[in-house]
C-alpha positions as CSV (number, residue, x, y, z in Angstrom):
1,X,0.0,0.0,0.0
2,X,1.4,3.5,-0.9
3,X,2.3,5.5,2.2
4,X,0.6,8.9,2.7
5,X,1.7,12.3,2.0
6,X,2.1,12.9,6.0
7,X,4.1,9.3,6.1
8,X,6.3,10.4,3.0
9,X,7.1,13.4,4.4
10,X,6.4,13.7,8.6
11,X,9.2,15.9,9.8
12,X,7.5,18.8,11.0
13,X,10.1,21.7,9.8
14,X,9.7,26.0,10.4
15,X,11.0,28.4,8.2
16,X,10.7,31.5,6.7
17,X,8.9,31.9,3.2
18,X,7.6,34.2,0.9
19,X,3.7,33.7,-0.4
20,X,3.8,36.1,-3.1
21,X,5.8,39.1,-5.7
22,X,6.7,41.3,-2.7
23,X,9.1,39.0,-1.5
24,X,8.4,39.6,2.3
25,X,9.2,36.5,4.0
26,X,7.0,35.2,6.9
27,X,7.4,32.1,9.5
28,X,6.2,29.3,7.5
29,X,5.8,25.5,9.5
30,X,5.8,22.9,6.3
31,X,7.0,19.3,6.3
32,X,10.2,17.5,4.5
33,X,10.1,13.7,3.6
34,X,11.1,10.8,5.9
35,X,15.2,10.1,6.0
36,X,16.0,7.4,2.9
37,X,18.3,4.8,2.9
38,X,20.4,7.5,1.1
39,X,19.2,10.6,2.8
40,X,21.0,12.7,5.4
41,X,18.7,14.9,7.7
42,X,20.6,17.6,9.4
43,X,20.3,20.7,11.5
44,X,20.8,24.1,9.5
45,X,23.0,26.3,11.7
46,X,24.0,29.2,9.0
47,X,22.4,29.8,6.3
48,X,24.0,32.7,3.1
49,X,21.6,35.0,1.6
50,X,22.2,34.9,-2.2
51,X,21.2,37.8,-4.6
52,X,19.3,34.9,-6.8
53,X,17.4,34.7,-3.7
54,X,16.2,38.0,-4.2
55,X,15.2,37.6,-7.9
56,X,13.4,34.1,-7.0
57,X,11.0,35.6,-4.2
58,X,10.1,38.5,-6.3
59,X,9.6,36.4,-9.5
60,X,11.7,38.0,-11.8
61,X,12.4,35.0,-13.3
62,X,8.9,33.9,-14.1
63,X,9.3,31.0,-12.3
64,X,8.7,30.7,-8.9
65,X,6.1,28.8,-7.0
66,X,4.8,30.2,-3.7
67,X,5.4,29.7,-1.0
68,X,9.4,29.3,-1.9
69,X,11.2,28.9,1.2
70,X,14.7,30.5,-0.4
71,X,18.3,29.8,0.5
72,X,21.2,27.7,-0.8
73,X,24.1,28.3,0.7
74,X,23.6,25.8,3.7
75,X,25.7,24.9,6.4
76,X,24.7,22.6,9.6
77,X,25.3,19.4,11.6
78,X,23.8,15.6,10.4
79,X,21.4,14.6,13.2
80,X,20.6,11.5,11.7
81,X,21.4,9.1,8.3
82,X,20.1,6.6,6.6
83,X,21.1,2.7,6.2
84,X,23.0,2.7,3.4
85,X,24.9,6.7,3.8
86,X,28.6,6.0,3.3
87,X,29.8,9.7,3.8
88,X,28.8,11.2,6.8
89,X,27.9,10.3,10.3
90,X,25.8,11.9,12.9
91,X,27.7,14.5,14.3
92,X,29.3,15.3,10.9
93,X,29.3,18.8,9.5
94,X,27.9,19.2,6.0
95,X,26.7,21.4,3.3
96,X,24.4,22.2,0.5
97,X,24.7,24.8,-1.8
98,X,22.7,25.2,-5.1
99,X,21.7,21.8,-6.2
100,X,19.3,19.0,-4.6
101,X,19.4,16.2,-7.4
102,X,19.7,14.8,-10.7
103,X,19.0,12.2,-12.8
104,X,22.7,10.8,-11.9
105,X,22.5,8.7,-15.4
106,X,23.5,11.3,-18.4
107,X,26.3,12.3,-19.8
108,X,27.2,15.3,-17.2
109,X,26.2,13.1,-14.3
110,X,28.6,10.9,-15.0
111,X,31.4,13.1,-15.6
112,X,30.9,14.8,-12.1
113,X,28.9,17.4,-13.9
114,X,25.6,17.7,-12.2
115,X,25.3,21.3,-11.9
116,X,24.7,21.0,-16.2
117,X,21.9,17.5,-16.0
118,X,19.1,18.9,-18.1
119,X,16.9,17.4,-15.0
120,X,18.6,19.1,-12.1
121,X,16.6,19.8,-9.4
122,X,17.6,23.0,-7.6
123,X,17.8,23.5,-3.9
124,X,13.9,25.4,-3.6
125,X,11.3,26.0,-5.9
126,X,11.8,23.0,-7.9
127,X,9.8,19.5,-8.2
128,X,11.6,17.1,-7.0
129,X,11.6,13.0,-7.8
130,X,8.7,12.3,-5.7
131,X,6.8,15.5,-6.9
132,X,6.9,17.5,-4.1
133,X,8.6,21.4,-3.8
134,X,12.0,21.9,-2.6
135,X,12.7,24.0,0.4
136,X,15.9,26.1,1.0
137,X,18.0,26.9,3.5
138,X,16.3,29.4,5.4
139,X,14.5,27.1,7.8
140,X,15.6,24.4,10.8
141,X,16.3,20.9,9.0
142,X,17.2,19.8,5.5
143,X,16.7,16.2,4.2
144,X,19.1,15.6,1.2
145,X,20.2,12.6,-0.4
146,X,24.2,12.2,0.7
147,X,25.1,12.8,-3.3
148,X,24.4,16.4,-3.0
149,X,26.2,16.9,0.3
150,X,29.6,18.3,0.6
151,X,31.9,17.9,4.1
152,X,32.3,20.7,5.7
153,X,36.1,20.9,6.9
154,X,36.6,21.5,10.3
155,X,38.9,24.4,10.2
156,X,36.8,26.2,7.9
157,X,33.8,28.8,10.1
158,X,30.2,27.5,9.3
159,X,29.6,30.9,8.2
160,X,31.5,30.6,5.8
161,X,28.4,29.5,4.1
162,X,28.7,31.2,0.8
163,X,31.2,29.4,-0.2
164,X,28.4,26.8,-1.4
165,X,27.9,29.2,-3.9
166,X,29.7,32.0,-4.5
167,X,33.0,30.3,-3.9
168,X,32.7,27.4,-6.4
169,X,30.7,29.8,-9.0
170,X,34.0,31.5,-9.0
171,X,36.8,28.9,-8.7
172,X,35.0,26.6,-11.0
173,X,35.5,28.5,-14.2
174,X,39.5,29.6,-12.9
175,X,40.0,25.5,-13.1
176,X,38.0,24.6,-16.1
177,X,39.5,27.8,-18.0
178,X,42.9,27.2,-17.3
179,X,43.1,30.0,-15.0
180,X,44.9,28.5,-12.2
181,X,48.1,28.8,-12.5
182,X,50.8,30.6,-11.1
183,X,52.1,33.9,-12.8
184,X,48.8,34.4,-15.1
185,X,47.6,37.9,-15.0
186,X,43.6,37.9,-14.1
187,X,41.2,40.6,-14.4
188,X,38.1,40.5,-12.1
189,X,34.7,42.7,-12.7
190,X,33.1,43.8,-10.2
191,X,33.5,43.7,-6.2
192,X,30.8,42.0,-4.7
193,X,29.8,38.8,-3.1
194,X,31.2,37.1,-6.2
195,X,34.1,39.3,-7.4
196,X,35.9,39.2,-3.9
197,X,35.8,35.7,-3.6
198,X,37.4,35.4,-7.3
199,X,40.1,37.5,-6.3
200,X,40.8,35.6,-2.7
201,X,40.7,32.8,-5.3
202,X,43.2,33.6,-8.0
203,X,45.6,35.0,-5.5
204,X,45.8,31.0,-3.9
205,X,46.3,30.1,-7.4
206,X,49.1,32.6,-7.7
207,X,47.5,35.1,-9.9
208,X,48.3,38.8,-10.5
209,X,45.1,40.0,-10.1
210,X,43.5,43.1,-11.4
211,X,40.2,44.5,-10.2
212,X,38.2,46.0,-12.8
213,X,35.4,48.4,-11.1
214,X,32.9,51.6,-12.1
215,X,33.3,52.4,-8.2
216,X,36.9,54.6,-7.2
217,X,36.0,54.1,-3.3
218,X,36.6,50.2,-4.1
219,X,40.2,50.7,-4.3
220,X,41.7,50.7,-1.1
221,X,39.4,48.0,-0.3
222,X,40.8,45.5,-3.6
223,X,44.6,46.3,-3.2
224,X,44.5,46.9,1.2
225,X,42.2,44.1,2.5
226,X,42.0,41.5,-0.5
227,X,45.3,41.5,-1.8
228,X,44.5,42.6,-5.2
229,X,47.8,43.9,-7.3
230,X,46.1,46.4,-9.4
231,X,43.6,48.3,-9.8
232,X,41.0,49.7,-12.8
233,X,38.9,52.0,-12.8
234,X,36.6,51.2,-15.9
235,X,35.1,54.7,-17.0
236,X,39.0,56.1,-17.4
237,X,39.8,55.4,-20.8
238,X,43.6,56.3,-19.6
239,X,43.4,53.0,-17.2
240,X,41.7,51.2,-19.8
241,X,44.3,51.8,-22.6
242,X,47.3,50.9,-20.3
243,X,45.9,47.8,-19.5
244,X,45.0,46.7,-23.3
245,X,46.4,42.9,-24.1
246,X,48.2,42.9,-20.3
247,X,45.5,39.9,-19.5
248,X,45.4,36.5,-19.5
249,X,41.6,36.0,-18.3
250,X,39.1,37.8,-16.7
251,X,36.4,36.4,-14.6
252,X,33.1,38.9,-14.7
253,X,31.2,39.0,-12.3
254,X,28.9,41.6,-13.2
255,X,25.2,41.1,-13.7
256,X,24.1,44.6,-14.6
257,X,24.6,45.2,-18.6
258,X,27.8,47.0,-19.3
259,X,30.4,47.2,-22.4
260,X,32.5,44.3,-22.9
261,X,34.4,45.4,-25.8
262,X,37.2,46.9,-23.9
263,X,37.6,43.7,-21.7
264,X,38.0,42.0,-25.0
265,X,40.9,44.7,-25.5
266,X,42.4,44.0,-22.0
267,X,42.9,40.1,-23.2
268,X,46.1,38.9,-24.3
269,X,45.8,36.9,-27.5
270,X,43.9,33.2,-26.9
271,X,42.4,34.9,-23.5
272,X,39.1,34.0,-21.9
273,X,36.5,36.5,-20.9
274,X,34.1,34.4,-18.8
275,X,30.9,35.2,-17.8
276,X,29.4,34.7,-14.3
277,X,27.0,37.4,-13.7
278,X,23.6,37.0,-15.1
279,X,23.2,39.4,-17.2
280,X,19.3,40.0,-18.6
281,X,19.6,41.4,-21.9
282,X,21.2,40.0,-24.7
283,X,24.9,40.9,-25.7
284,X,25.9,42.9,-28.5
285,X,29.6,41.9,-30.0
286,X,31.9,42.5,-32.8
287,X,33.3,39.5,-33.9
288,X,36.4,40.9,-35.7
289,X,38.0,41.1,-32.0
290,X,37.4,37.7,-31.3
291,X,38.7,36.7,-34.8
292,X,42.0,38.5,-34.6
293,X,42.9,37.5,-31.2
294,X,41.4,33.9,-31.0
295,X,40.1,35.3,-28.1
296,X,36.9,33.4,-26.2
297,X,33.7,34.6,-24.4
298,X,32.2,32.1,-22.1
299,X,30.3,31.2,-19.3
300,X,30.1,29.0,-16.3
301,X,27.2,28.2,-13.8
302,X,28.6,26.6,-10.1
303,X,30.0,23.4,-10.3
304,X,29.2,20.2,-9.9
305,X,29.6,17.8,-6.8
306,X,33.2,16.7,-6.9
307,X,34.4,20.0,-7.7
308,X,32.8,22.0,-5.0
309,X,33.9,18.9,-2.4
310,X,37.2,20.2,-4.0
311,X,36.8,24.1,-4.0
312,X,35.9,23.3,0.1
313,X,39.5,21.4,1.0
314,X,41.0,23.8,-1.3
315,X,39.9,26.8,0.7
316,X,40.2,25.3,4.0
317,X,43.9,24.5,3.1
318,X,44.5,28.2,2.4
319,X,42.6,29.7,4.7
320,X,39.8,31.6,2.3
321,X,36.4,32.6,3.5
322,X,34.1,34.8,2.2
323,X,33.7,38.4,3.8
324,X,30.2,37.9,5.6
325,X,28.0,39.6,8.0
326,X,26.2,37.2,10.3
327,X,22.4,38.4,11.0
328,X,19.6,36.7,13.4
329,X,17.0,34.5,11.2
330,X,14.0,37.6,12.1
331,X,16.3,39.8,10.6
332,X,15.7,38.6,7.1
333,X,13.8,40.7,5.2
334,X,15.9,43.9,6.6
335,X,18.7,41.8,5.0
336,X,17.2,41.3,1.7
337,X,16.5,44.9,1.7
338,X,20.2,46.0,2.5
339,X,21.1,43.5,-0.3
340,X,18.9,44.9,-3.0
341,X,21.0,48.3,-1.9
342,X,24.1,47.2,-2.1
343,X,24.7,47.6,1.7
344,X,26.4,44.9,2.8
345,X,30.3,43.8,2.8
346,X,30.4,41.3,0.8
347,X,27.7,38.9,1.9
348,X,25.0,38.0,4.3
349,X,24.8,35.1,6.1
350,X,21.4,34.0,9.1
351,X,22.3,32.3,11.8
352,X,19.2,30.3,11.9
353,X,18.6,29.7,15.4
354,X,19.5,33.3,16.1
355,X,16.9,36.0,17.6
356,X,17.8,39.4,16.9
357,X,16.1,40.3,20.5
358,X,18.3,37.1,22.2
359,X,21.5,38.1,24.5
């Protein structure tokens, strides 16, 4: 006899969701399914507060389905596992960033290559195989099959919980690129939750790293606190010019439409502009630069389960975390406002069990 919904899914869990375009999230009590013989439950402790979290609970995308519990940048502790986990233990830390499942049969599946399985389920606001919604991260407990958990090292901070997301979305494409190695010349775009973390990133890797901004107060922040070995100011064409075929790649993080052209001029011959923000209009592009340089425009979208398992020990081994500030759970719609204003440095994170009344 088939179970019912309340057997297939009785742990009682409480979050915080949004039931509609405004995006004002509200305490939400919902259930997730039963632990499987491949399923970890765990504890959420932390947790990061993503800017696609603010495109999903407003529905800019077209796509959501309310009530969407957001958040995929998810740090906490197993409380309990099923019969046949091999990876984790109670007790263990673990993680979850953007993805849930997949069919774990193609072509990208099998190549470690989830994060690009034309059936990936994402970590809310998705179906998922036994036709219920996924919930995020901004709740109590997670149930996730051990596949699409990552160890969380033990010298790395839990709140280091953007690294689940904006940590592999920008080492991913520095590995898969060719952009790893020691003595390249990178530019980064932009300064933000992704652009820092690219630049703590290609520094490990040995980079010389340049940070390409529209903002001059960015400065002593790129070259003083991250290390950065130049710096750009994009609206002087003086900067630009100097900096013309200096560059081996550059890793853009911007998702507001802006000119590419001259970061096509900044590339060295056979360099690789790569794309990470989402950028909503369509780009316009003159081919004869690409042509004469053989120089590439690409793109790249997280990683898949391997890799981010890697981008973790890889960070933990050189001591890089993401710049957060850590907010109580009830605090989360000030948050998303802040975010949508630019206002924080360089990321959010909710401690979830955190009042912002409690001592």
């Amino acid at each position: 006899m088939a179970k019912s919904p309340e057997e297939e899914h009785p742990i009682k869990a409480f979050g915080w969701a949004a039931r509609d375009t405004s995006g004002v999230l509200s305490p939400f009590n919902f259930s997730r399914r039963a632990t499987g013989e491949k399923d970890v439950q765990f504890k959420i402790l932390y947790c990061g507060i993503c800017h696609t979290d603010l495109h999903y609970l407003k529905n800019e995308w077209g796509v959501t389905r309310y009530p969407v519990v957001p958040g995929h940048e998810i740090v906490g502790v197993v409380t309990e596992v099923g019969n046949k986990v091999e990876k984790f233990k109670i007790g263990d830390k673990v993680g979850v960033g953007c993805l849930a499942g997949s069919c774990q049969k193609c072509d990208n599946c099998s190549n470690d290559l989830e994060n690009y399985c034309p059936r990936q389920i994402m970590t809310y606001g998705q179906l998922y195989h036994d036709g219920t919604m996924t919930y995020g991260g901004y709740s109590d407990f997670m149930v996730v099959d051990e596949h699409f958990a990552v160890r969380w090292p033990e010298n790395l901070p839990m709140e280091a919980a953007p690294l689940l997301c904006a940590g592999i979305t920008t080492y991913s494409p520095l590995k898969y690129y060719g952009l790893d190695k020691p003595g390249l010349h990178i530019g980064v775009v932009g300064l933000g939750g992704l652009g820092h973390m690219a630049v703590k990133f290609a520094k490990a890797f040995g980079a010389n790293v340049t940070v390409i901004s529209t903002s001059p107060g960015k400065k002593d922040e790129a070259l003083q606190h991250l290390g950065a070995d130049k710096f750009l100011l994009s609206t002087n064409p003086e900067q630009i010019q100097g900096t013309m075929s200096t560059l081996d790649g550059i890793i853009d993080t911007v998702s507001a439409a802006h000119p590419l052209l001259p970061l096509l001029g900044m590339l060295k011959p056979h360099g690789k502009l790569i794309m990470t923000g989402a950028i909503a209009k369509p780009l316009e592009m003159p081919v004869f630069p690409l042509i004469m340089g053989r120089k590439l425009i690409a793109g790249s979208c997280i990683g898949g389960m391997k890799e981010t398992q890697e981008m973790l020990d890889f960070a933990s081994k050189h001591n890089i975390t993401p710049d957060v500030e850590v907010v109580a759970m009830d605090y989360v719609n000030t948050a998303l406002e802040r975010l949508l204003k630019s206002d924080v440095k360089y990321r959010f994170v909710l401690d979830i069990g955190k009042k912002s009344n409690s001592t």
